[in-house]
N, C-alpha and C positions, 0 to 999 in steps of 0.2 A: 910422144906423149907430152902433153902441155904441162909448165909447170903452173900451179897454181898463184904462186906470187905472179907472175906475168899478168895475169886478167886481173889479179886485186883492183880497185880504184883508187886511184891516187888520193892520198891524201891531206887536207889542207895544213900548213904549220899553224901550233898554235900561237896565237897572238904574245909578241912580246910584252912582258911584265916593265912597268915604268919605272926603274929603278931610282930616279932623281929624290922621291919623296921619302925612300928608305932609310933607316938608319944604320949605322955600321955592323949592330947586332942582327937587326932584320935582315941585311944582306949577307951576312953570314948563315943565319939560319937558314935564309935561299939559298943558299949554296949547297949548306947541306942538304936540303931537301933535293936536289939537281943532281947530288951524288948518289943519292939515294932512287931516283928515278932512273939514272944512270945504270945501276946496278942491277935495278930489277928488270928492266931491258936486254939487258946483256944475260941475266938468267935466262928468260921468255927466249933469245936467239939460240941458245946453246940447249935447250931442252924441244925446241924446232929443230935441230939439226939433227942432233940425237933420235930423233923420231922420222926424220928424213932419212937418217942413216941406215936406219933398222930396217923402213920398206924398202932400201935399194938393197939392201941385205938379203931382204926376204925374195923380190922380184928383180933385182937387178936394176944398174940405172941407166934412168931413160935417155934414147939415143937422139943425140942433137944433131 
């Protein structure tokens, strides 16, 4: 069985943010927002997984 991450298409990085023009508050506030994207990533993985888990639970997991 294929996994489906396998065939995704790759995806491009987004463009780095020019940080020179920032100020120490704005680059803090980037920051937070990084933890915060951070975070909600790592939910999105773990509620992927969770639900990977379940159908290898239900059908078993696939043989590589």
């Amino acid at each position: 069985m294929m996994n489906p991450d396998d065939i995704d298409p790759l995806r491009s990085q987004p463009k780095r943010l020019d940080l020179q023009p920032l100020s120490v508050k704005e680059l803090h506030d980037y920051i937070a927002s990084l933890h915060d994207e951070i975070t909600r990533a790592e939910n999105m993985i773990r509620q992927k997984e969770s639900h990977k888990n379940g159908i290898e639970a239900l059908f078993g997991a696939p043989k590589r």
